[in-house]
N, C-alpha and C positions, 0 to 999 in steps of 0.2 A: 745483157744477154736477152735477144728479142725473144727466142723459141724456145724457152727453159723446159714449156712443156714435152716438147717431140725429142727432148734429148736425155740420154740415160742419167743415172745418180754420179758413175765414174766419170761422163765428162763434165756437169757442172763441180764436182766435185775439183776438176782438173782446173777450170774454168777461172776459179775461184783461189784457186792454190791453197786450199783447206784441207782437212782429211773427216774420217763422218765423226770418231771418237772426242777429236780437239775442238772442233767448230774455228770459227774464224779466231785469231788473237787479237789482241786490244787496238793493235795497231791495226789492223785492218779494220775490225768494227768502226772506228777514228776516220778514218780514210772515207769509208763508204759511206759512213753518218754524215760527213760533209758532203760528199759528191751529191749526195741522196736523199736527205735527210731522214727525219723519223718514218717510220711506216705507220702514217696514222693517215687517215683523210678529212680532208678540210672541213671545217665546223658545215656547217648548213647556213644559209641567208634566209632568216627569220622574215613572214611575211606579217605585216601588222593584221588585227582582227578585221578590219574595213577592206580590209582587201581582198581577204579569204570570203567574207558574204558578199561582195560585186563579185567576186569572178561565179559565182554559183550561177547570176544572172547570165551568163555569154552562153549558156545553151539553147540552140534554139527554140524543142519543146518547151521549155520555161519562158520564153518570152513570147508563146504561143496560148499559152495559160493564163500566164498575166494579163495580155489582151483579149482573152475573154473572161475573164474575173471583172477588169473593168468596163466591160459593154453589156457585163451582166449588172453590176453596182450600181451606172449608168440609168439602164433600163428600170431599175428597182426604184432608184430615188429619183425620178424625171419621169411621173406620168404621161407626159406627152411623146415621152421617146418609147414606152412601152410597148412589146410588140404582140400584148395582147389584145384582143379585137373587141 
């Protein structure tokens, strides 16, 4: 059933051939458990540590920072590229 939401409790109730007191029987829990499986959702895809600190890098303010962090480093340890006068 797609629209479980927009429809009242008597027709999923119908829907399902259950009643609200009994819930499903074992046989249908069986049935449905296979068609459907558990109601659980899939673990997550673990991302290694290495990966989690490169992707920090793909912003661009960060790699805006970065290059002048190093045009400052640059400047500091390369007197000749100093851009004071």
């Amino acid at each position: 059933m797609e629209d479980a939401y927009s429809r009242t409790a008597g027709d999923i109730l119908k829907f399902y051939s259950t009643s609200e007191e009994n819930g499903l029987s074992d046989k249908q829990v069986g049935v449905l458990l296979k068609e459907y499986g558990y109601n659980e959702l899939p673990p997550e895809e673990s991302k290694p540590l290495w990966r989690l600190v490169l992707e920090q890098f793909d912003e661009l303010l960060v790699k805006i920072l970065l290059l002048a962090a190093t045009i400052s480093f640059v400047s500091v340890t390369q007197p000749c590229l100093s851009f004071r006068s």
